[in-house]
C-alpha positions in Angstrom: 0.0 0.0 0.0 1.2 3.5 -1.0 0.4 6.8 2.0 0.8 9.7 0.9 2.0 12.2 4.2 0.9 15.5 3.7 1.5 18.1 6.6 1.8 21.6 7.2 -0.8 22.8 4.4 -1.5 26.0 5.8 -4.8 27.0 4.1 -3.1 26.8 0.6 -5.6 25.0 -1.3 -3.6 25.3 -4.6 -0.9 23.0 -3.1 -3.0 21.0 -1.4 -4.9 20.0 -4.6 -2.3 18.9 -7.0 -0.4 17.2 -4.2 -3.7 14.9 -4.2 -3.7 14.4 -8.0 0.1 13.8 -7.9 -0.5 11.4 -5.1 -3.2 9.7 -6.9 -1.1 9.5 -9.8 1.4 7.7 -7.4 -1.3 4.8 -6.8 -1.8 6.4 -3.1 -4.6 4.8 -2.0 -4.1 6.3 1.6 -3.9 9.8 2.8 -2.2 10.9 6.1 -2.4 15.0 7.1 0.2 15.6 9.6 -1.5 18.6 10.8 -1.0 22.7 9.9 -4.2 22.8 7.9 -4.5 26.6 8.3 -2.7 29.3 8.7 -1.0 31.7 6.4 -2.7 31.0 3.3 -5.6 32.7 2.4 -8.0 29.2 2.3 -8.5 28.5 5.8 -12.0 27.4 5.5 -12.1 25.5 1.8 -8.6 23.3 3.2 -10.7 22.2 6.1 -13.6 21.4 4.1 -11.6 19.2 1.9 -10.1 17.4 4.7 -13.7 16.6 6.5 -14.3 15.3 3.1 -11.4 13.3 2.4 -11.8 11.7 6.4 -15.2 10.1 5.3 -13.6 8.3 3.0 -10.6 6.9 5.3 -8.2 9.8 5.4 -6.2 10.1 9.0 -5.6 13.8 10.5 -3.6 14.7 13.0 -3.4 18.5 15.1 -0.5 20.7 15.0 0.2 23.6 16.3 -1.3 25.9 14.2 -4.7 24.2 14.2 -4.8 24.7 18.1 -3.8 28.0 17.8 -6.8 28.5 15.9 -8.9 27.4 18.6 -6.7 29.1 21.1 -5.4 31.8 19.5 -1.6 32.3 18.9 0.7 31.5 21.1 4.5 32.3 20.9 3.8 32.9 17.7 6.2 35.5 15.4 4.2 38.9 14.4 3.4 37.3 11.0 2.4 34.2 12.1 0.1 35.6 14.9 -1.3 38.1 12.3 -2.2 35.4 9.7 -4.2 33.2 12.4 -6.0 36.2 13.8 -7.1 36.4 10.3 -8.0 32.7 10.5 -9.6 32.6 13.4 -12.6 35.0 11.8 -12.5 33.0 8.6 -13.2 29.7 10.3 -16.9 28.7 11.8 -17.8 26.7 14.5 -17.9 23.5 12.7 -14.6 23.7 11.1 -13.1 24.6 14.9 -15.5 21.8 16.1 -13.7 19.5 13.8 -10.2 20.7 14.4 -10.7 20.6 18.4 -11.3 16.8 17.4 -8.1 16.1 15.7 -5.6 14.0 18.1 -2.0 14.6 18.3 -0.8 11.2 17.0 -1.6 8.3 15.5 -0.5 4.6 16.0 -0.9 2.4 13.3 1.8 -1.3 13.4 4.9 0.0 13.3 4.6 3.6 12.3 3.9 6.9 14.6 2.0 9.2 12.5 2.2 13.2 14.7 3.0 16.8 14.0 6.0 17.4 15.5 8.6 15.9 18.0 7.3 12.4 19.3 8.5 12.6 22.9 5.9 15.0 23.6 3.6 15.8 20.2 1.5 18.8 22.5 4.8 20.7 23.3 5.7 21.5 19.2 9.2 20.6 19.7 10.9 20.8 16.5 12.9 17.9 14.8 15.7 19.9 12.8 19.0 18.1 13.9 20.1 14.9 15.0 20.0 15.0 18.3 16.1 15.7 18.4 15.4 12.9 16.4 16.9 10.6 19.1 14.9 12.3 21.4 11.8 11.6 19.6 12.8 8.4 18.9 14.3 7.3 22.0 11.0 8.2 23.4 8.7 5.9 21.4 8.6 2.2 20.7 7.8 2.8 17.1 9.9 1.8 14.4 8.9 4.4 11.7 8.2 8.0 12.9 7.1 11.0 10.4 6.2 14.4 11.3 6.0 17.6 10.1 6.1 20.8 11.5 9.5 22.4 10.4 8.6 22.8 6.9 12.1 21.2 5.6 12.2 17.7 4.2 14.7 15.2 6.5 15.2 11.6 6.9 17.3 10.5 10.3 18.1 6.9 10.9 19.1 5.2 14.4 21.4 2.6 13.8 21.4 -1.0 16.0 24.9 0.5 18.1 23.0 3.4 18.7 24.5 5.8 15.8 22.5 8.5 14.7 22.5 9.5 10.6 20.9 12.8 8.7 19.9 12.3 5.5 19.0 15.5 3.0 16.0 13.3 0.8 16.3 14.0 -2.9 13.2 14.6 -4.1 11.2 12.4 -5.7 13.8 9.2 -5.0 11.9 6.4 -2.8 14.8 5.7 0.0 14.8 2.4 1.6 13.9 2.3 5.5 16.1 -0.4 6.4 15.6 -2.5 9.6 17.3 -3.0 12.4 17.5 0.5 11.9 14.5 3.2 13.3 13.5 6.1 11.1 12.2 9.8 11.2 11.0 11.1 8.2 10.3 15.0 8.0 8.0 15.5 6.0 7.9 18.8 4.2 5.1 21.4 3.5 2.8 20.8 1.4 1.4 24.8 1.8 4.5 26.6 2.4 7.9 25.0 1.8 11.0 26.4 3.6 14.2 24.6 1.6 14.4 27.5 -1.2 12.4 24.9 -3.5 8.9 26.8 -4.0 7.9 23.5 -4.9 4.8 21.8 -2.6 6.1 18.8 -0.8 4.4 15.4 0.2 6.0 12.2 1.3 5.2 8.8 -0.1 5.5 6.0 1.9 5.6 2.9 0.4 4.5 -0.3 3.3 5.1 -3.0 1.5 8.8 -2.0 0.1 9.5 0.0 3.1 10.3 2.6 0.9 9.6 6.8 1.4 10.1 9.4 -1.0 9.8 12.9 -1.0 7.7 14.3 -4.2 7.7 17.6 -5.3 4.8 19.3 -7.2 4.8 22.4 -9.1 1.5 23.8 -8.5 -0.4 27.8 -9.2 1.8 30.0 -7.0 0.5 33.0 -8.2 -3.4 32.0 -7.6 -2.3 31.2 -4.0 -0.3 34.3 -3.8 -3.3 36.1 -5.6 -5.8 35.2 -2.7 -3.3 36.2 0.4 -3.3 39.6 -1.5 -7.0 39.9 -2.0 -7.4 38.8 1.9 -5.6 41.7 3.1 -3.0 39.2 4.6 0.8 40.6 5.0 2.6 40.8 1.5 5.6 38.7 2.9 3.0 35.6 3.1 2.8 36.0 -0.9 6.4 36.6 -1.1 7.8 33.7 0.3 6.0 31.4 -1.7 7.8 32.4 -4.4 10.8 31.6 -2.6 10.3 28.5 -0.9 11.4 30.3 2.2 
């Protein structure tokens, strides 16, 4: 069976839509959002609609930080960020918050933890950007296969049997072997607003039966996304860096 991992979407519905047909394309015949459905983009509301949808049908959705900062409001947020969910927070009804006050933090399924951000303690939005956090996570869990989201930048880190930990930079769109006896963190990257200078949206693939993951890159209407930010009223920088993959 073939997962396609989709996380930190931020209300671009753009991205969110061709990563779908790409996954499709893939013969993805299971969808996994790793939380981040809104914020910053200027489709708060349309994002979580298509999620709802997509969950009839099987989908799994997780929380992250964003979507409880939309219930919340922003906390320890940067002046962009907090601006953008203010925003979102008035674009959102009380069914779409009803639905994302719902969403769990993790999810267990075999061998794989599915969560937003750091697995040692999902509700605390630690980030996994080095090596040492990924032990952390890991170390903390009994899974053999985490992936997350939440940083935006596409990383692979392995624990080795004698306890030796590896960082991988994932080309894209190359399936990578997760090799026992080794344990695995994928992060995955954003679909809604990628942060690795590739403007590109970003979904992983996960491959169960050949243990496989890959991280696919889609090309998708920047300048509609960007258009609608604009149109909101939202900051010009939110426009901006989509351009830049920043």
């Amino acid at each position: 069976m073939r997962i396609a991992l989709l996380a930190d979407i931020h209300g671009n519905l753009e991205a969110l839509e061709a990563c779908l047909a790409h996954a499709a394309a893939q013969g993805a015949t299971r969808l996994v959002f790793l939380g981040d459905l809104v914020g910053y983009g200027a489709d708060p509301e349309a994002v979580t609609a298509r999620v709802r949808e997509l969950m009839e049908d099987g989908a799994v959705t997780l929380r992250g930080n964003h979507d409880e900062a939309a219930l919340h409001g922003p906390q320890g947020f940067s002046t962009l960020a907090a601006e953008a969910m203010r925003w979102t927070q008035g674009r959102l009804d009380d069914a779409a918050k009803r639905f994302l006050a719902r969403l769990p933090y993790t999810h267990e399924e075999g061998d794989c933890l599915y969560t937003h951000a750091d697995g040692s303690n999902p509700a605390d939005w630690r980030y996994v950007t080095e090596a040492r956090e990924a032990r952390r996570s890991l170390e903390a869990t009994g899974a053999r296969l985490t992936f997350c989201g939440h940083t935006h930048v596409p990383a692979l880190f392995a624990l080795t049997a004698t306890g030796k930990m590896m960082h991988h930079r994932p080309t894209p769109d190359v399936m990578l072997p997760l090799l026992r006896p080794r344990r695995w963190l994928g992060v995955i990257g954003a679909v809604g607003q990628p942060r690795d200078g590739n403007p590109a949206a970003c979904y992983g693939l996960f491959d169960t039966e050949r243990a496989e993951c890959g991280w696919m890159r889609v090309p998708y209407d920047i300048e509609a996304a960007a258009r609608k930010i604009r149109l909101a009223g939202l900051p010009e920088a939110l426009a901006v860096r989509l351009f830049e993959g920043r």
